[in-house]
N, C-alpha and C positions, 0 to 999 in steps of 0.2 A: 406605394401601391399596396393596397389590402388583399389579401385570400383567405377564404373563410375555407373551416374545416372540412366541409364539403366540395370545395372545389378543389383540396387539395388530397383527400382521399381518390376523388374519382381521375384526378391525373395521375394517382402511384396506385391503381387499380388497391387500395386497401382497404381494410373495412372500421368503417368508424365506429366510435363508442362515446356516447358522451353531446355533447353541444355540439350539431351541425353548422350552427351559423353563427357562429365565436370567431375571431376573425385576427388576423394577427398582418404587420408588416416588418418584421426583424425574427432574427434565430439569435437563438443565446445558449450558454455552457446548461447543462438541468441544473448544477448544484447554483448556478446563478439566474435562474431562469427569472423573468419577470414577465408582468400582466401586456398581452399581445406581443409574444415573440411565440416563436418555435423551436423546442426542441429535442431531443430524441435520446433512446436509452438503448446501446447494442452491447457493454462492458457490464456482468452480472455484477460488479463489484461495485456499481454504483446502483444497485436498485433502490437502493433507502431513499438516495435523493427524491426519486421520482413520487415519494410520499409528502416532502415538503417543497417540492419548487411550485412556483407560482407561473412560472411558462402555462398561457393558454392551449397549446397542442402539444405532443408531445410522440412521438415517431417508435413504437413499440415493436418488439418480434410478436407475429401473429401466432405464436404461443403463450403469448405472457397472459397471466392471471394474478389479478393485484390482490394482494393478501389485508392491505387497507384500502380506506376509503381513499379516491386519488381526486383533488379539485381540477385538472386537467382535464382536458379532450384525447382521447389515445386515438391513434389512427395504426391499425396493425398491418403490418406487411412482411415480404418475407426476409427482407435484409435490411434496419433501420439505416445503418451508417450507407449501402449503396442509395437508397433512398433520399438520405439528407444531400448528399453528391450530385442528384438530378435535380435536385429545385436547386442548389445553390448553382450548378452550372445556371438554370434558366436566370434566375434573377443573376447570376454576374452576367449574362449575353443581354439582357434589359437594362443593363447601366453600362456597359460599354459598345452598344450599337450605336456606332457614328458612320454618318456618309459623309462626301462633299470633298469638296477641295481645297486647302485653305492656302492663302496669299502672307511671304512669298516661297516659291518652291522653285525648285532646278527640274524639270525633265523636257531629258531628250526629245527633237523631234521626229527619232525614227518609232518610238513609244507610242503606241494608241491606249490609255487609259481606259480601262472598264467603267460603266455608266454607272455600278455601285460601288466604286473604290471612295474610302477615305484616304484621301494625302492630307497630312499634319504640316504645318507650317516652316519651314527651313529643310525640307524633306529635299534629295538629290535622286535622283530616276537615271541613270548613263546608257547610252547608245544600245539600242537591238535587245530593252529588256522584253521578255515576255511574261506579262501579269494576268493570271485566271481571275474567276468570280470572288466578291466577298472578301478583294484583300484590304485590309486595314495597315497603313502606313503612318504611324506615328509620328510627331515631329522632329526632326535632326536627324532621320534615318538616312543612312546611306546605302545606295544600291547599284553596283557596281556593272560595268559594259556586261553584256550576253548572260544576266542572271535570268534564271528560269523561275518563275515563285507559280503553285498551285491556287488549287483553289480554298476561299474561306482560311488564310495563313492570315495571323497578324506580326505586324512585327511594333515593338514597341519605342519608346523614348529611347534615339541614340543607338540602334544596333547599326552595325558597320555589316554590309556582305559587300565580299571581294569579287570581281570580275571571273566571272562564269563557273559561278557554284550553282548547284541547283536545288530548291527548294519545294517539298513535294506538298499535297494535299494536305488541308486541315492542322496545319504546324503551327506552334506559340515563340516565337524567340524571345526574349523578354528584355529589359531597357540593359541596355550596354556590352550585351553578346558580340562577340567577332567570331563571322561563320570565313574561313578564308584566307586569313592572314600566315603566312610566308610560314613554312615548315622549320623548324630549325635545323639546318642543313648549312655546316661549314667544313671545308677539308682543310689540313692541317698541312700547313707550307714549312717546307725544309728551313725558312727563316726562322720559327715559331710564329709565323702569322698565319690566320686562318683567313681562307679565301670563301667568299660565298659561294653557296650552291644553289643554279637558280631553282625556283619550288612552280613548275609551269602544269602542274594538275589542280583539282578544285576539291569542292567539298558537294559530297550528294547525302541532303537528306530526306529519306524516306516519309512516306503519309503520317501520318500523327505524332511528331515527333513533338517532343516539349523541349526548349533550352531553357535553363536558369538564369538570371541575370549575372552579366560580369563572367559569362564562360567564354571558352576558348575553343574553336577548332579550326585547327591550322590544313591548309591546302596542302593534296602530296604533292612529293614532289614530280612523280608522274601518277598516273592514273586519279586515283580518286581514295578521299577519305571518305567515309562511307559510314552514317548513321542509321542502320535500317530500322523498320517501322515499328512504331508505337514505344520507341525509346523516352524513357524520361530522364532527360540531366537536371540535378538541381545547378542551385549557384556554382560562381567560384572554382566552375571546375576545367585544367588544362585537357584535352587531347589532340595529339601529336600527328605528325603528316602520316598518312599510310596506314592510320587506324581504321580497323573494321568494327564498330558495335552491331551486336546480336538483334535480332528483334526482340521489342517487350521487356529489355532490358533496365532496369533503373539503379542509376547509380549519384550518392551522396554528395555534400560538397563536400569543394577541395580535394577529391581525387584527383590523381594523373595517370595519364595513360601515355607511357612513351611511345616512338616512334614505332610505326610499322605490327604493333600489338595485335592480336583480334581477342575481340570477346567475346564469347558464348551469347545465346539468347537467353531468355526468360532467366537470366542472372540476377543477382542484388550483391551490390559492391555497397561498402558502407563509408561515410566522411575520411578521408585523409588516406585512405590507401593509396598506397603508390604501385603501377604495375610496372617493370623493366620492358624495355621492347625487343621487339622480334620475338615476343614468346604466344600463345596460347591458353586461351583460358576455355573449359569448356562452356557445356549450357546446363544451367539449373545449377548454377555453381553462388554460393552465399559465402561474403568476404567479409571480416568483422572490423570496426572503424578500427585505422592507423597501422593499419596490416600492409607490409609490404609483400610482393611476391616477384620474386627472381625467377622462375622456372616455370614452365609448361604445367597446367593444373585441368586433372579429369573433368568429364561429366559429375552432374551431383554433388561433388564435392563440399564440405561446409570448413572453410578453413580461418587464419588469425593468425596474429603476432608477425614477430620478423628476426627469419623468415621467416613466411608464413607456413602453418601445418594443421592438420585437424586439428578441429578445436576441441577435442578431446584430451588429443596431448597437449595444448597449449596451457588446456586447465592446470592438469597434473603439473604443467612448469611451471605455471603460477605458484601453486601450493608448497611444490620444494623451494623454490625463492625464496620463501617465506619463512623457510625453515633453514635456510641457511646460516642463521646468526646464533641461533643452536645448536646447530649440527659445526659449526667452526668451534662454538666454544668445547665442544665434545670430542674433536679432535685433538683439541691444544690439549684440552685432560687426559686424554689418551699418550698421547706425544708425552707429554712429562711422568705418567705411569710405566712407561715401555723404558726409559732414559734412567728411571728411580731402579728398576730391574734388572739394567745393565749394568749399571753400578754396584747392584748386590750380589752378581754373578761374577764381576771381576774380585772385588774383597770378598770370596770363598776360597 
């Protein structure tokens, strides 16, 4: 599908410069830009590019004033990269708009299907689900007794949800997420053997939530783990029974989130941090990748390392680490001037 420069200024209300009716159907990097694609400059540190890419349109701040001549179309507006974000949503919702039903599938006959639901092939539906507008059902999905799914949620190739989790408005789980599965809850028997704990709570997530592929959220084991709204998980990432995430939260893969944890809203957790459970983390709180944190952490906070601590002093501990191979040889030297000392003070 084609959109020429003019139809795509007057859908990001921005003002064109250049070739109205030049016309492109791909987006591409600028430094790699080629003839009918589009693409956009928001990083000052790549202005030069935008003097030699060959991209037909190219997505400007509605301040920019080009200092060369530029063979592009510029379309100015007020935020290039929000900009690039809404036609790429549109054209991904035009390459993955599916309806229908596809043969063969499992669903229950207590289940009434919506007239615009896509179900995928090998898909499982179980007893007393209730399915809003707009859901898309992937192939191999499983969806387990008394799941609640909203409206306009897809779920992808292979997600697992477990029986009576609820899944709220406008949500993405993506191929191979488990929303549900068993808390890890074992009590520890006088034999050395651990006894199961049953996990008979679910998982509720909030309106616009995003999962990553290959993530985990484990069902409490009473009440509810609890993903509130506009959370984005990438891949790869555990959270444990009894977790609370913040609204607006987004946090990196391969983090964990132990049991019983709560995190702050509009946070940013980075790759591989681990957080212990039963603890607290505030809101507006920024955790830097591979950072563990043991302890209850403020509001605002920006912290690192492990444990973790402002990242100010984590710098500072970087820097003496570094100087540690110096500062030991500068002891030894020391060590054996004090030793040379004592010896001259005894033969007096």
């Amino acid at each position: 599908m084609k959109f020429s420069a003019q139809q795509i200024a007057d859908f990001l209300h921005g003002e064109l410069v250049g070739n109205a009716s030049v016309e492109v159907n791909n987006v591409s990097k600028i430094e790699e830009g080629l003839p009918g694609t589009l693409t956009f400059l928001a990083n000052p540190k790549y202005t030069h590019y935008i003097y030699q890419t060959h991209a037909s349109i190219v997505l400007v701040h509605k301040d920019f004033e080009p200092e060369h001549p530029i063979e592009a179309t510029l379309i100015k507006v007020d935020d290039p990269y929000a900009c690039l974000a809404m036609l790429l949503n549109l054209v991904n919702a035009s390459l993955t708009a599916k309806q229908g039903i596809e043969q063969p599938n499992y669903v229950a006959s207590s289940v009434t299907l919506p007239d615009d639901i896509y179900l995928g092939a090998f898909a499982y539906i179980g007893e007393r689900v209730k399915l809003g507008k707009n859901v898309k059902i992937y192939p191999q999905v499983y969806v387990g007794n008394d799941v609640v799914i909203g409206d306009n949620v897809t779920l992808y190739p292979g997600v697992k949800i477990y029986h009576s989790c609820v899944i709220g408005n406008n949500c993405t789980i993506h191929a191979g997420s488990v929303i549900g599965g068993d808390g890890f809850g074992f009590a520890p028997q006088a034999n050395g053997e651990y006894a199961k704990i049953a996990q008979i709570g679910n998982v509720v997530l909030e309106d616009n939530v995003e999962i990553g592929a290959n993530t985990t959220i484990d069902r409490a084991t009473m009440g509810s783990t609890v993903i509130r709204k506009g959370v984005k998980l990438d891949n790869l990432i555990q959270i444990a029974h009894n977790v609370e995430v913040g609204e607006h939260t987004v946090i990196a893969a391969q983090a964990g989130i132990a049991g019983s944890a709560k995190v702050g809203s509009h946070s940013m957790i980075g790759g591989q941090v681990g957080v212990a459970g039963h603890i607290k983390l505030g809101d507006r709180i920024q955790v830097g990748a591979q950072s563990g944190i043991p302890n209850h952490v403020d509001n605002d906070a920006v912290i690192m390392g492990y444990p973790a601590v402002p990242s100010k002093e984590f710098a500072r501990q970087v820097v003496y680490i570094k100087r540690l191979p110096d500062l030991t040889r500068t002891v030894k030297e020391l060590s054996k001037e004090i030793e040379s000392l004592k010896e001259q003070l005894k033969n007096k």
